[in-house]
Backbone as CSV, one residue per row, in Angstrom:
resi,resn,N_x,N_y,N_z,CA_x,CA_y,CA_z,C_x,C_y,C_z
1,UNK,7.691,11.571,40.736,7.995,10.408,39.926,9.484,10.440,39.609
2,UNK,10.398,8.813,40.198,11.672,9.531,39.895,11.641,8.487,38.369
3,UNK,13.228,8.916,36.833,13.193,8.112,36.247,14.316,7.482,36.701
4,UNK,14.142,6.229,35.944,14.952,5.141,36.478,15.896,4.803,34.852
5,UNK,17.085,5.097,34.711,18.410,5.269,34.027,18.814,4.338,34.203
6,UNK,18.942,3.277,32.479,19.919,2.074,32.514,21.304,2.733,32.234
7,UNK,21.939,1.862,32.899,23.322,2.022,32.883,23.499,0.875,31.697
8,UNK,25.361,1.302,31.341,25.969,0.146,30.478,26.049,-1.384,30.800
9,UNK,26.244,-1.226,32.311,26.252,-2.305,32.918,24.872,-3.758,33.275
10,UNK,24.501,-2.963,32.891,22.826,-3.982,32.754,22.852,-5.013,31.040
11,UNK,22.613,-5.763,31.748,22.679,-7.416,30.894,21.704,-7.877,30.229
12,UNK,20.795,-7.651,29.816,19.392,-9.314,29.534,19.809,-10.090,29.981
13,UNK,19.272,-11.036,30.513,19.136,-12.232,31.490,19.012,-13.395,29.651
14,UNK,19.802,-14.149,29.829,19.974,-15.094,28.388,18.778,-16.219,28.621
15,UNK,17.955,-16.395,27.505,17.250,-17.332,27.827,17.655,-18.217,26.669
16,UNK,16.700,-19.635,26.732,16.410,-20.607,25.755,15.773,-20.294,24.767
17,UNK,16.244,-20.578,23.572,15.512,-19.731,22.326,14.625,-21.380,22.145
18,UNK,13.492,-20.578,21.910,11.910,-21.302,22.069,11.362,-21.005,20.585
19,UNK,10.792,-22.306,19.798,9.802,-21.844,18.419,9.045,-21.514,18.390
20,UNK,8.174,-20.301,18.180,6.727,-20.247,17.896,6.033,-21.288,18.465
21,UNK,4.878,-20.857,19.512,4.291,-22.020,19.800,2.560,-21.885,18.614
22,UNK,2.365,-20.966,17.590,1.404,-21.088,16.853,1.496,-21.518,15.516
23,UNK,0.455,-22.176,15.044,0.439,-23.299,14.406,0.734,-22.490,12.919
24,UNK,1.465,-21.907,12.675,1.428,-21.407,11.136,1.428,-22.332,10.079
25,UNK,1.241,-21.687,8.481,1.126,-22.683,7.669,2.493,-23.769,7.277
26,UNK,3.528,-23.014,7.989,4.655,-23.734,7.435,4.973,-24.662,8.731
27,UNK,4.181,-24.311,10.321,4.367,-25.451,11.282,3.791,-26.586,10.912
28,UNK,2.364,-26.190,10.276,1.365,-27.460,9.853,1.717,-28.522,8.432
29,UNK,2.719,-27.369,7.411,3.247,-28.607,6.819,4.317,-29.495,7.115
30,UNK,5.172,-28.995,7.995,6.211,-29.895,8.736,5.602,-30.989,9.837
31,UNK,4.590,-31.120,10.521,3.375,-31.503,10.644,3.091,-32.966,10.104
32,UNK,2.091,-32.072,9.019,1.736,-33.189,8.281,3.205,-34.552,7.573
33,UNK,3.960,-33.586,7.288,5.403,-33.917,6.560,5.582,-35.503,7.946
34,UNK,5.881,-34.985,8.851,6.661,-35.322,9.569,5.571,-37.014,10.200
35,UNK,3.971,-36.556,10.183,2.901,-37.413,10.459,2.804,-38.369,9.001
36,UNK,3.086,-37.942,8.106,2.619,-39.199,7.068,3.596,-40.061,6.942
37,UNK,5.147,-39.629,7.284,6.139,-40.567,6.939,6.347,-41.562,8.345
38,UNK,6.109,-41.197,9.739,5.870,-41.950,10.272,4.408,-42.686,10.467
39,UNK,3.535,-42.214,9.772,2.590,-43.768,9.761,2.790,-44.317,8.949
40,UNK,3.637,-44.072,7.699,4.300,-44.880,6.488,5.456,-46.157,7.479
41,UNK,6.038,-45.446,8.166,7.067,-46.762,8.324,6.396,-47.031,9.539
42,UNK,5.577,-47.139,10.653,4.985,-47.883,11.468,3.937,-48.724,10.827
43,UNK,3.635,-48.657,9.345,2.573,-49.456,9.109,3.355,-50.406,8.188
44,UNK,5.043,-50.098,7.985,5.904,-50.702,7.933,6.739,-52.212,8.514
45,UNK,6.606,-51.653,9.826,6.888,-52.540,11.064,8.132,-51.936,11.407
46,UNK,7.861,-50.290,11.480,9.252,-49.909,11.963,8.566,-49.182,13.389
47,UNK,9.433,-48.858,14.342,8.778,-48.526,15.317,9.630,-46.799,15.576
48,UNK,8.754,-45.955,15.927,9.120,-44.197,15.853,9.432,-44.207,17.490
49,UNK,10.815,-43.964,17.880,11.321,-43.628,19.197,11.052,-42.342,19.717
50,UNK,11.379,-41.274,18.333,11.035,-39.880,19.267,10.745,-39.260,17.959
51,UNK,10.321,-37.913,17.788,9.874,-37.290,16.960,10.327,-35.566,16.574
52,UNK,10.681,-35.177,15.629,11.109,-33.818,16.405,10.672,-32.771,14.832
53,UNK,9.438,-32.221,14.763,8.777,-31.642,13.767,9.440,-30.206,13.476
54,UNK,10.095,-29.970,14.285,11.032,-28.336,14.005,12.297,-28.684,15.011
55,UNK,13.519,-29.305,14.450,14.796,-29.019,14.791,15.133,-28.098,14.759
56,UNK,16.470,-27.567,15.693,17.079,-26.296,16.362,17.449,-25.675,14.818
57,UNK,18.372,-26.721,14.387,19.076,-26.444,13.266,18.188,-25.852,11.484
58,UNK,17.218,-25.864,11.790,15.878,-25.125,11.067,15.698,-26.199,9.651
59,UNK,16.363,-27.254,10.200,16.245,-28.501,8.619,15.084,-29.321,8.572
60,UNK,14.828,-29.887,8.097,13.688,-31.014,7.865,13.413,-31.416,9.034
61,UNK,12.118,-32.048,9.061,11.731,-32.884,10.272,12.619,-34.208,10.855
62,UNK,12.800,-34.552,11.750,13.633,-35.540,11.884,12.677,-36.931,13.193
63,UNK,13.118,-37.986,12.187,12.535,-39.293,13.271,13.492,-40.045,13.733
64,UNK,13.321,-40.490,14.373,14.316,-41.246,15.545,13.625,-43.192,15.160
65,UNK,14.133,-43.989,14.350,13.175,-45.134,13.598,14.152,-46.593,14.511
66,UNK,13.613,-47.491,15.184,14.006,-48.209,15.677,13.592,-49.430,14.493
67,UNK,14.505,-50.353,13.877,14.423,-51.294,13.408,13.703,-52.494,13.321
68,UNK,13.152,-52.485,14.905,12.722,-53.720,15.140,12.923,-55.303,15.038
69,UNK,14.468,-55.133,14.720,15.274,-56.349,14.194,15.118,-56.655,12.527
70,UNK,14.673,-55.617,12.061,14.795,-55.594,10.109,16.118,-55.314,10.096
71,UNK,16.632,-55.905,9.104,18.027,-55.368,8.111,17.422,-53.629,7.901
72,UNK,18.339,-53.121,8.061,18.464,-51.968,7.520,18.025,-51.909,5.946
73,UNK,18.558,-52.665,5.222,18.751,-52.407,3.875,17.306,-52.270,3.182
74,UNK,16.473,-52.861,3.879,14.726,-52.535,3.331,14.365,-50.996,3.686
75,UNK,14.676,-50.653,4.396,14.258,-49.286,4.712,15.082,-48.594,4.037
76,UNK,16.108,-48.406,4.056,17.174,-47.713,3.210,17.140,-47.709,1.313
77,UNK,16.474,-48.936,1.243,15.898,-49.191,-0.206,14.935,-47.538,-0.341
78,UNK,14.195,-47.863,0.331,12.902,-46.904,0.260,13.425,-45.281,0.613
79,UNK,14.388,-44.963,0.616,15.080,-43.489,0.972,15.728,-43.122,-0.019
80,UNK,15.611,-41.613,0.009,15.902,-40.997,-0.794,17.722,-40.886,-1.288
81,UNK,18.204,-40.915,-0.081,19.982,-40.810,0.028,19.873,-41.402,1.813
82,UNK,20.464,-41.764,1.869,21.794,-42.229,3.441,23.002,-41.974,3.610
83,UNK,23.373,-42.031,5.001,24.525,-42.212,4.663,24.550,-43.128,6.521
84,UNK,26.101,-44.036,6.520,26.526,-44.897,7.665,27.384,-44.252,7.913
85,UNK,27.333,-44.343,9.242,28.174,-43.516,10.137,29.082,-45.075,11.232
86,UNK,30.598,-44.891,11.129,31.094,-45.577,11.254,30.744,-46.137,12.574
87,UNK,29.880,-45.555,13.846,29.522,-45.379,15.268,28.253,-46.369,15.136
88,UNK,27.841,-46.892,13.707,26.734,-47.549,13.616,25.464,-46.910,13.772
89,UNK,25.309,-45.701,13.767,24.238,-45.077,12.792,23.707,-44.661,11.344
90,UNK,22.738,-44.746,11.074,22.489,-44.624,9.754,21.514,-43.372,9.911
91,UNK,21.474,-42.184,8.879,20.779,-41.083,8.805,20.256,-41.196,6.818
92,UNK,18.929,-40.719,7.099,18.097,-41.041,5.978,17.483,-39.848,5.456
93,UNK,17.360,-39.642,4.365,16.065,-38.562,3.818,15.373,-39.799,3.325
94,UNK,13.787,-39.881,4.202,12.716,-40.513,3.266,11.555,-39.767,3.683
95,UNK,11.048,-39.792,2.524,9.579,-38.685,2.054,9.722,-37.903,2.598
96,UNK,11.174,-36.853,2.464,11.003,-35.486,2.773,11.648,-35.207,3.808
97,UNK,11.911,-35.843,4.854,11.673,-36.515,6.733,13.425,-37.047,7.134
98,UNK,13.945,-36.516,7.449,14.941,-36.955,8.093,14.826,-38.215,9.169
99,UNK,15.749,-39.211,8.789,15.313,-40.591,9.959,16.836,-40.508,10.639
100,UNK,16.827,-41.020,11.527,17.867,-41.539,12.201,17.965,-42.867,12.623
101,UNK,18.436,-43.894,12.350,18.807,-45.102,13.219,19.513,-45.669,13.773
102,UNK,19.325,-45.688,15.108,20.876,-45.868,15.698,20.595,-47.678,15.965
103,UNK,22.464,-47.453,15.923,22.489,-49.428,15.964,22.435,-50.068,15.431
104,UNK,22.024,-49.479,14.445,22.171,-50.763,13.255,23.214,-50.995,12.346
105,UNK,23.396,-52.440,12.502,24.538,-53.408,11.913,24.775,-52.303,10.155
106,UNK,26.347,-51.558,10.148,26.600,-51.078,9.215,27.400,-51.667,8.699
């Protein structure tokens, strides 16, 4: 049996850092978090583009909220803080939930 001796020169191979794929209690409240505020604004008449229940950046859930030709300012009523971004996005805390909307008239 021969042994086999790492040298200094040996690397890890870099991968994509990946989340937990099991459902812990704190995946399932980001989850739920992230599921009640978008059936809140789709039963709104806002429409959910993309969804993202655990961002890289380890912050709140974040939605991607297409307008549907509403003024901004009704939805933004209903949020916690905003802010406009001169590029004509608007970023939201509502119920907890990070929104994003891009395009809309700021």
């Amino acid at each position: 049996m021969e042994l086999i001796s790492i040298t200094a020169d040996v690397q890890p191979v870099p991968s994509e850092f990946h989340h937990a794929r099991i459902f812990t209690n704190q995946m399932i409240g980001r989850l739920q978090d992230s599921n009640s505020a978008a059936r809140s604004l789709r039963m709104a008449g806002y429409r959910i583009l993309d969804e993202d229940a655990v961002p890289e950046d380890g912050g709140k859930p974040i939605l991607m909220v297409d307008l549907q030709g509403r003024d901004a300012e009704g939805l933004l009523n209903q949020c916690d803080a905003s802010t406009r971004h001169a590029a004509g996005r608007i970023t939201a805390l509502y119920q907890g939930v990070r929104l994003i909307v891009q395009g809309a008239a700021c």
